[in-house]
PATOR-576922 format. One record per residue (C-alpha): x, y, z. Coordinates in pm, 1 decimal, decimal comma. Layout:
N
[node [X Y Z]]
...
***
This chain:
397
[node [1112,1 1363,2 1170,7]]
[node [762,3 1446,3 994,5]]
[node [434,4 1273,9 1101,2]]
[node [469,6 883,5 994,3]]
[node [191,5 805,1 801,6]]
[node [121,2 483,4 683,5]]
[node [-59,0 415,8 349,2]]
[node [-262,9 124,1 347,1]]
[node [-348,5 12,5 -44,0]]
[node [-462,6 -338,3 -233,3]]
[node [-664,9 -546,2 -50,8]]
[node [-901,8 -869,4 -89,0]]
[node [-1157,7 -660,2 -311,4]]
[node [-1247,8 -670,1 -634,9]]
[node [-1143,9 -305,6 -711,6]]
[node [-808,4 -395,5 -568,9]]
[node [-621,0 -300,2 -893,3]]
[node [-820,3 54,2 -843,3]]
[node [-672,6 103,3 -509,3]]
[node [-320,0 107,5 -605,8]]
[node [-369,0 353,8 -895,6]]
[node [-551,8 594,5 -591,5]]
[node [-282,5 557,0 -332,6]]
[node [62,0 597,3 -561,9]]
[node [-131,2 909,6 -665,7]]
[node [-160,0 1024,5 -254,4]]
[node [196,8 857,6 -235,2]]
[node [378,9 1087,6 -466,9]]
[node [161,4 1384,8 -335,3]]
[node [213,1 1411,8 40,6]]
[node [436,9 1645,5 119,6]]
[node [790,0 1525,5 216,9]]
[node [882,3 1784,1 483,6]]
[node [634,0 1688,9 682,5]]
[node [541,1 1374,3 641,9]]
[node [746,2 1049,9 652,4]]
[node [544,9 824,5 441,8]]
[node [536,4 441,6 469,0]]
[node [364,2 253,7 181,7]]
[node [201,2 -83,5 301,9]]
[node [80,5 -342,2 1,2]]
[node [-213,6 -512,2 84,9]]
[node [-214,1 -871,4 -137,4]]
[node [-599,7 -1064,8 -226,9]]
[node [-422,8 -1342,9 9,4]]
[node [-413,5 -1075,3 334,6]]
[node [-3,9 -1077,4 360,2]]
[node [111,0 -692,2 402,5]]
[node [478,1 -622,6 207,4]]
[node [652,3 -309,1 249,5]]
[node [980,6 -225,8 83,9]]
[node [1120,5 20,2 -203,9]]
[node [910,9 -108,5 -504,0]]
[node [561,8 -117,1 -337,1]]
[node [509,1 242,4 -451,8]]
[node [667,9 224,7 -780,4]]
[node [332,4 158,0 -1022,3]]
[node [517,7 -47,5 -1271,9]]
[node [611,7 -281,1 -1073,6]]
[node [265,4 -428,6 -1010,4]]
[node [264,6 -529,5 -1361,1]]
[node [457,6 -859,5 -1231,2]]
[node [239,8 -909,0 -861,1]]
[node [391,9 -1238,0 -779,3]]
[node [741,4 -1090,8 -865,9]]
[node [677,2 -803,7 -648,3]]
[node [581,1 -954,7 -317,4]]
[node [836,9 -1188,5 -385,0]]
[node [1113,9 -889,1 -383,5]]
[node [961,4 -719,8 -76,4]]
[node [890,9 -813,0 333,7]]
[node [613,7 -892,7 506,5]]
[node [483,8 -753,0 792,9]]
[node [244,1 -756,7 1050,9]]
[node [84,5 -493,7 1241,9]]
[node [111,7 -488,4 1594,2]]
[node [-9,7 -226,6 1893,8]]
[node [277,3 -203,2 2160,6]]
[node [231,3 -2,8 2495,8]]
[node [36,0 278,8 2278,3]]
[node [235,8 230,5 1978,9]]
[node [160,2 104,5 1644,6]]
[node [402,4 -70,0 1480,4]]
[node [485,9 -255,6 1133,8]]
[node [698,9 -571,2 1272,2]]
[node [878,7 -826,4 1001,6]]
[node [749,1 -1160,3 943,2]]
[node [862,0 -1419,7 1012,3]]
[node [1059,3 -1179,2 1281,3]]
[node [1409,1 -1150,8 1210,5]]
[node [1661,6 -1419,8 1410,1]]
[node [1932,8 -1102,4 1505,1]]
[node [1875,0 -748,0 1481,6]]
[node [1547,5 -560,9 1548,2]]
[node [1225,3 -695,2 1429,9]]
[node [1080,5 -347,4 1345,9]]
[node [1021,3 -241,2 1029,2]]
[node [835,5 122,6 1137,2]]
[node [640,9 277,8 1360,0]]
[node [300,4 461,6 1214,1]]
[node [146,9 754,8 1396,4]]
[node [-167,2 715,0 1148,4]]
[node [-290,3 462,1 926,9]]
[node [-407,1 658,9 576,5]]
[node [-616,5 320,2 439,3]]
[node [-691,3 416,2 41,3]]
[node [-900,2 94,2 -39,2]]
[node [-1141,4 38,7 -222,3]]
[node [-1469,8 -212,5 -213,0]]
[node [-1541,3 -521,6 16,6]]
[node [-1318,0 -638,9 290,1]]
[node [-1111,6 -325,8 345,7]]
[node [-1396,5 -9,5 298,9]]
[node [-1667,0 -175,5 400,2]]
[node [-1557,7 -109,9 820,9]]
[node [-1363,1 -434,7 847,0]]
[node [-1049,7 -267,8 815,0]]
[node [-1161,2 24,7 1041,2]]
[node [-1272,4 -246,7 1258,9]]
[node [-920,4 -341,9 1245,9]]
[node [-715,1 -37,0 1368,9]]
[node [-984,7 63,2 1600,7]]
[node [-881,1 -275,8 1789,2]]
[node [-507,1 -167,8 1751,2]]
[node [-532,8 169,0 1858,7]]
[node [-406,4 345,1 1563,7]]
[node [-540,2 715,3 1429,7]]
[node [-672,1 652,1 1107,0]]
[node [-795,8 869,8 771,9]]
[node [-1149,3 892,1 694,2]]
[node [-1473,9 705,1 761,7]]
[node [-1536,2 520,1 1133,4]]
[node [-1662,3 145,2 1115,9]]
[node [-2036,3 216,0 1130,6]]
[node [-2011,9 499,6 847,0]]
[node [-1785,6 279,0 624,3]]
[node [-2038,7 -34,2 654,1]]
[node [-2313,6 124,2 575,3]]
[node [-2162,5 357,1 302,8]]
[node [-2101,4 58,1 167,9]]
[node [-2441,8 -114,4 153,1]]
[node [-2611,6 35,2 -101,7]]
[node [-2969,9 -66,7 59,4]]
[node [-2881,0 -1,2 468,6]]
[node [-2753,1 349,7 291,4]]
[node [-3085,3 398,4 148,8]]
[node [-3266,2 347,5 447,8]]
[node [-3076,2 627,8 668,8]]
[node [-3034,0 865,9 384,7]]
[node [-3459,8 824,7 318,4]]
[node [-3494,4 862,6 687,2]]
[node [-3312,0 1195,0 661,0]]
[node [-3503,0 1364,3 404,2]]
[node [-3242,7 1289,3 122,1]]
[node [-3394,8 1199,5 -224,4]]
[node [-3327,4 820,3 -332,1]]
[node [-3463,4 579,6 -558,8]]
[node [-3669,6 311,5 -445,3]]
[node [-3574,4 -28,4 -474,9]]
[node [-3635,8 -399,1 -428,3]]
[node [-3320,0 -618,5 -248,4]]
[node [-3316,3 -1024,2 -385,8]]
[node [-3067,7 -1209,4 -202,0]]
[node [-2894,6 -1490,6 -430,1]]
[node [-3070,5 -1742,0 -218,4]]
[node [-3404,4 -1638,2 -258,3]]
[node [-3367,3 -1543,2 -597,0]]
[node [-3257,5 -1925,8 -673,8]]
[node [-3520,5 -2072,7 -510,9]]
[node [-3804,1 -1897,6 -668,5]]
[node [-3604,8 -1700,9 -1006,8]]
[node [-3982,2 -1586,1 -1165,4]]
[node [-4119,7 -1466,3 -851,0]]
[node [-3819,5 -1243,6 -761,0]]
[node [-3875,2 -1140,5 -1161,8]]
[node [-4230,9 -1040,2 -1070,0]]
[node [-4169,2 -814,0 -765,5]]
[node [-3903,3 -625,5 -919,3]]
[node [-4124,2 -607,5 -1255,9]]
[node [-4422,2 -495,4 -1008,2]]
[node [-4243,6 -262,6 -760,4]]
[node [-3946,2 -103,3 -1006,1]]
[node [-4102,3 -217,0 -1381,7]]
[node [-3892,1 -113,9 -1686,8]]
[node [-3599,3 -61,4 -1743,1]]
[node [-3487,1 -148,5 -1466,5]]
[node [-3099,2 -115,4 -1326,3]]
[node [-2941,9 -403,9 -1166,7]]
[node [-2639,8 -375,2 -933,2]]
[node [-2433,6 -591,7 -649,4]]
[node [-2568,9 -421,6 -338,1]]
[node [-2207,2 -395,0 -204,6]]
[node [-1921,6 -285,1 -470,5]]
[node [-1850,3 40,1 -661,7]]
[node [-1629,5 96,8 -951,4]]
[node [-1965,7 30,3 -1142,6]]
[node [-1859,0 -345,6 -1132,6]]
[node [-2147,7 -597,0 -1156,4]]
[node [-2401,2 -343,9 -1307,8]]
[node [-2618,6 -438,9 -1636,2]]
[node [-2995,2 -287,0 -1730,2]]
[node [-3280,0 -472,6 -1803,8]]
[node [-3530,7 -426,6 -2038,1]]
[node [-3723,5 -732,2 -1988,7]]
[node [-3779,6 -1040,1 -1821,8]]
[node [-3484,2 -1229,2 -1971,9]]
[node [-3242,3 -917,1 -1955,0]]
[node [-3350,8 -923,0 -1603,8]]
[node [-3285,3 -1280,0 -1481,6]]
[node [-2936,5 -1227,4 -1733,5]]
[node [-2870,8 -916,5 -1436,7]]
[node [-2930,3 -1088,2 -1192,0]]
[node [-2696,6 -1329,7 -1270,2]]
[node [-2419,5 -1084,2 -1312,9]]
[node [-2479,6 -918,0 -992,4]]
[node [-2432,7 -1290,5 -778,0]]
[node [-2100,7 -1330,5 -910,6]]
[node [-1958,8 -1031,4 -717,3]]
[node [-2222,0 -1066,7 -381,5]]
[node [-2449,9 -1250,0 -251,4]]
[node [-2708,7 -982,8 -268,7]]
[node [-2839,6 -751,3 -555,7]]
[node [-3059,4 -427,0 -524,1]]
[node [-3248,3 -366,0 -857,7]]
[node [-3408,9 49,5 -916,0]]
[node [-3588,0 162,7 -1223,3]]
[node [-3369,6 313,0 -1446,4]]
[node [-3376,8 705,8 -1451,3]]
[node [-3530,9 885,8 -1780,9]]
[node [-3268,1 1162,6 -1976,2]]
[node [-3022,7 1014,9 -1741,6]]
[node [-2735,8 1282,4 -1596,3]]
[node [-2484,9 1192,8 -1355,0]]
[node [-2352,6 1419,0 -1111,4]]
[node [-2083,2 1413,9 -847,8]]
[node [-1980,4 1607,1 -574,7]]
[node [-1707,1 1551,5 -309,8]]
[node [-1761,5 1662,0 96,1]]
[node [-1418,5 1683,2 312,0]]
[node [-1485,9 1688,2 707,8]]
[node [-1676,9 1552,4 967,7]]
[node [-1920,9 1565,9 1161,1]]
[node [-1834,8 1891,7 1327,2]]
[node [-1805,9 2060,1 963,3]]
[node [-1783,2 1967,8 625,2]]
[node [-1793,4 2141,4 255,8]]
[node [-1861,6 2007,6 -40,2]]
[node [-1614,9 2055,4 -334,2]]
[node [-1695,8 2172,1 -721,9]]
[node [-1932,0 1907,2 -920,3]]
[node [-1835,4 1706,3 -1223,4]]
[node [-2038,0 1571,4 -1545,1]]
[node [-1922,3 1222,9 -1619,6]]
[node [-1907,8 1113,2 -1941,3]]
[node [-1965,4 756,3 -2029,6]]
[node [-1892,2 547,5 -2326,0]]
[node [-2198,5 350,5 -2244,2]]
[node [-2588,0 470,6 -2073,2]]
[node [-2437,6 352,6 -1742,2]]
[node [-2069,9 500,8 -1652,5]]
[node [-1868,4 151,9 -1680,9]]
[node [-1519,4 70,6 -1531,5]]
[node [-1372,1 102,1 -1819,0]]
[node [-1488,6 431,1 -1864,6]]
[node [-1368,2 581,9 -1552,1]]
[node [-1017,6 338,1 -1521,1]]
[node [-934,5 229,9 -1875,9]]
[node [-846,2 481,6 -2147,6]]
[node [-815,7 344,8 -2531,0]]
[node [-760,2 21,1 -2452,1]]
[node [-508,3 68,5 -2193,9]]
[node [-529,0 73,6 -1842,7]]
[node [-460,5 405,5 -1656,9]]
[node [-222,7 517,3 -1380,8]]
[node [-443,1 794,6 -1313,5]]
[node [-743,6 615,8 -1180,6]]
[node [-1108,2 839,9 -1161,7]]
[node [-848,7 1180,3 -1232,4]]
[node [-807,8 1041,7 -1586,4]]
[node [-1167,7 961,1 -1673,7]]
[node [-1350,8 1180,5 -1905,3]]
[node [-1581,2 1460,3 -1742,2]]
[node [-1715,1 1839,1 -1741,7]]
[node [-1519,2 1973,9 -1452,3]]
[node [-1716,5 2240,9 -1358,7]]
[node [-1994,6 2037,4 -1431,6]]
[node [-2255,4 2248,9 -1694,5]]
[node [-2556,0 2249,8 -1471,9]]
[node [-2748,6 2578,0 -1391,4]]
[node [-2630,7 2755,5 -1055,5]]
[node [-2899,6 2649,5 -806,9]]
[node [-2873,3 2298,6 -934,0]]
[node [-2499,8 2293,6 -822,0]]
[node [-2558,7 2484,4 -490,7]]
[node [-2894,8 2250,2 -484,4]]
[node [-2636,8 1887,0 -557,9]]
[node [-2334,2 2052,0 -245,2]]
[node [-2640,6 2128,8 -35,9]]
[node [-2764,0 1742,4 -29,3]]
[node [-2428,8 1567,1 -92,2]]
[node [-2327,8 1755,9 270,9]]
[node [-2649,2 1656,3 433,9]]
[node [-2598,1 1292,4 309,3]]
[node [-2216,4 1307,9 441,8]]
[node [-2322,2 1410,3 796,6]]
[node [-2637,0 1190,6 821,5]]
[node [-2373,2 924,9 749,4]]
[node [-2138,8 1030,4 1014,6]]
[node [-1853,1 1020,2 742,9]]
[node [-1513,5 1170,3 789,3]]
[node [-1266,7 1249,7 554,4]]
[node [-1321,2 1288,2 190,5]]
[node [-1616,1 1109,6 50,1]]
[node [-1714,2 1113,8 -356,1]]
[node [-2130,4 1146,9 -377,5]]
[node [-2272,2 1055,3 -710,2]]
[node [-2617,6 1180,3 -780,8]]
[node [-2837,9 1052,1 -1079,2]]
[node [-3082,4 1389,7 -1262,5]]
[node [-3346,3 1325,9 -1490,1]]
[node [-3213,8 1635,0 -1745,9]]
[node [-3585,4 1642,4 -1847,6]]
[node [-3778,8 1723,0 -1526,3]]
[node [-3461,5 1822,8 -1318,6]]
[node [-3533,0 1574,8 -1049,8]]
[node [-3229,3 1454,8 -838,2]]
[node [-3162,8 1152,2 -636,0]]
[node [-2892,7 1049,0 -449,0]]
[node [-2714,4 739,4 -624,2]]
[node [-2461,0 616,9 -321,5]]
[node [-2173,7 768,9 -129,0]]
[node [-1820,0 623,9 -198,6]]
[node [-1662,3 673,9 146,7]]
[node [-1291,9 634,8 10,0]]
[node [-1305,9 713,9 -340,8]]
[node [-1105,0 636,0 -617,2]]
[node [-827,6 944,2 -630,3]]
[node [-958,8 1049,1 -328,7]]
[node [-1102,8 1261,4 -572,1]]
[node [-843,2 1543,0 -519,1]]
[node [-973,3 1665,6 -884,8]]
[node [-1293,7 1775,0 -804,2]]
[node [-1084,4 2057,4 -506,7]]
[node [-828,7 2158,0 -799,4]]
[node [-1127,1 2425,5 -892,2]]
[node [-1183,5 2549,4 -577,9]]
[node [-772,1 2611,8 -518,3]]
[node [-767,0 2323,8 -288,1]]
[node [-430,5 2129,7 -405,2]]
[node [-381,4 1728,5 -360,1]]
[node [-143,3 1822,2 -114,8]]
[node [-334,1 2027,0 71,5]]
[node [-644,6 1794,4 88,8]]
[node [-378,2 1544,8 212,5]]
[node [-309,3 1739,5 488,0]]
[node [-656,0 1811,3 594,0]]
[node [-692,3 1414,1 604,5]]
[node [-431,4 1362,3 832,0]]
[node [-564,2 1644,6 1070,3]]
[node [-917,5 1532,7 1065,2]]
[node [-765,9 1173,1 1176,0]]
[node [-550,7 1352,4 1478,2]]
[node [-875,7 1534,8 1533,3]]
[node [-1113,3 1215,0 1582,6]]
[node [-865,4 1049,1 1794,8]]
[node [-813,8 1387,7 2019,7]]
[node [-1242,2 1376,0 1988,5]]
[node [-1209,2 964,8 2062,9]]
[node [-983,4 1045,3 2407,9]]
[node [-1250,6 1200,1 2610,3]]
[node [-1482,1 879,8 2566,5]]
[node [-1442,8 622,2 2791,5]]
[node [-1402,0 265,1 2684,4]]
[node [-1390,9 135,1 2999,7]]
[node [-1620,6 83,7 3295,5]]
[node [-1453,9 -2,4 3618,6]]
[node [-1649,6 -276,9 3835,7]]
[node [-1547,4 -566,2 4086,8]]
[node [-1718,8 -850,8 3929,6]]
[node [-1435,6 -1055,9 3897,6]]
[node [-1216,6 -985,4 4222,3]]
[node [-1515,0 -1091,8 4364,8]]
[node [-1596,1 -1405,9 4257,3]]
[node [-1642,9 -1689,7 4497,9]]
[node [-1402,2 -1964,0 4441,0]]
[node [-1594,8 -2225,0 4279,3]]
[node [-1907,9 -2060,1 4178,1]]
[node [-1821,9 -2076,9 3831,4]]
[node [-1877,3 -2390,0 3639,0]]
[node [-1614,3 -2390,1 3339,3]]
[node [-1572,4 -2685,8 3058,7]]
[node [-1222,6 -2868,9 3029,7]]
[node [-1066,6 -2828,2 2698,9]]
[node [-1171,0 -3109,2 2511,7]]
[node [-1535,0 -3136,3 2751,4]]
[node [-1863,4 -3095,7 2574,0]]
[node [-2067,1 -2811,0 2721,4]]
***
């Protein structure tokens, strides 16, 4: 029996559809003699369904159909064991679905890679691939990101943050502090998504309040940064930890439109994909002079560590082609493909980067086991009888 890995896909996010493209991809990729794999759909309603046609990409043409056709589970820790258990449980026979040795989550966006489903196997116990809660959450918010990135010495834009309900109660006077701190054009973006969903630029006032509007209906808080002049994008890909990392080859974008949209990196003539970001259209090695690629691996490693990321993590960097500057756009801590592309030059197969997932996730729970969680004291045994004053249920405190 290989290593039973389970793969952890869907999810209440808005880039849901994204994340199954990305994890049929890892599905069909890890490598059977050693690993037994276990697909887990995630639904937008939280139910988990396992069964033969969750990793068969046509079938999620027909969602309701599918879950419909397959069981749900729930996950369950049991005396050090993690395990996948039918629901409702089954009336005879065993309840057990699986067992998972680690949990290999490949989701995208809010709810499942912003930490709150890290949060949720580190409460169950369970080895998992890539990025620890505090990494993933603030990975994830494009501002707190900023903040530790700046702090480290890596270049970033500057910005202005307008929460939906400040920018409500006072819409022109949120206008005039991003006009006066950012000014024209300006970029506009939901401070918590990727898949370059929510983002518009403003060129004035009006474009600007029309942005702004955009941005609310995917979060509750928008980050606005002056648009860069002669505008390349750059990415770059950094597999490890915090012990060591490399970065992988860079990649040229190209975009239909001045800002890389989703349909540009997921939808191809009309038609949606089923080969997610490996699909989109791009310079792979990007065309950038030498020392700006060692200059881009240099600073998307730094930004990994200072992060405390693990795993693979996709960095996307914005150059001004005209002056050369470079800034650090955001960090995508699972990203779409797991960008297994971007390693292809460098002779690193999907398979292989796979592999070095898993180990990195045996590796932080080996690293996790000579912590202690624990802290042994006698406060309760010695408790006076009595001493305590507690509410009855139903008692008003």
């Amino acid at each position: 029996m290989g290593i039973r890995v389970g793969v952890f896909f869907g999810g209440r996010s808005v880039e849901h559809e994204v994340s199954i493209i990305s994890a049929i991809q890892a599905i069909g990729a890890f490598d059977a003699s050693k690993y037994d794999v276990v697909p887990v759909y995630c639904a937008r309603d939280g139910g988990m369904y396992v069964g033969g046609k969750v990793a068969d990409i046509n079938e999620y043409r027909d969602i309701p159909s599918l879950v419909r056709q397959s069981k749900k589970v729930v996950c369950v820790s049991d005396c050090g064991r993690f395990r996948l258990m039918y629901h409702p449980a089954r009336l005879f026979g065993s309840s057990v679905h699986s067992e998972i040795d680690v949990a290999f989550p490949i989701m995208h966006g809010t709810n499942v890679e912003d930490g709150a489903l890290q949060g949720f196997f580190r409460i169950l116990a369970v080895p998992f691939a890539g990025p620890d809660v505090t990494a993933s959450a603030v990975g994830m918010d494009k501002y707190m990101q900023k903040l530790v990135l700046r702090d480290n010495g890596i270049p970033v834009l500057d910005c202005r943050r307008v929460s939906v309900k400040a920018y409500f109660a006072d819409p022109d006077g949120a206008v005039r502090d991003i006009e006066s701190a950012i000014g024209y054009p300006a970029i506009v973006k939901p401070v918590n998504l990727g898949s370059s969903i929510g983002i518009r630029k403003a060129s004035d006032a009006k474009g600007l309040k029309d942005a702004l509007d955009y941005a609310f209906l995917y979060s509750r808080t928008a980050l606005a940064e002056r648009a860069v002049a002669n505008l390349r994008e750059i990415n770059c890909a950094v597999l490890g930890d915090q012990d060591s990392a490399e970065a992988s080859e860079c990649e040229a974008p190209i975009g239909a439109d001045e800002i890389l949209s989703y349909e540009d990196k997921y939808i191809s003539g009309g038609k949606p994909g089923t080969k997610g970001m490996s699909s989109a259209k791009r310079i792979l090695p990007a065309d950038i002079q030498p020392e700006t690629r060692e200059r881009i691996r240099d600073l998307a490693v730094r930004a990994f560590q200072a992060l405390s990321c693990s795993g693979v993590a996709r960095l996307d960097f914005l150059m001004d082609a005209g002056t050369g500057d470079i800034w650090l756009n955001e960090i995508n801590t699972i990203p779409g493909s797991l960008s297994f592309y971007l390693w292809a030059p460098l002779g690193v197969s999907y398979p292989e980067l796979l592999d070095k997932l898993v180990g990195l996730a045996l590796k932080k729970e080996r690293d996790d086991a000579s912590v202690s969680f624990s802290f042994e004291t006698n406060i309760l045994t010695n408790l006076i009888p009595g001493s305590l004053k507690t509410a009855k249920i139903g008692q008003k405190i």
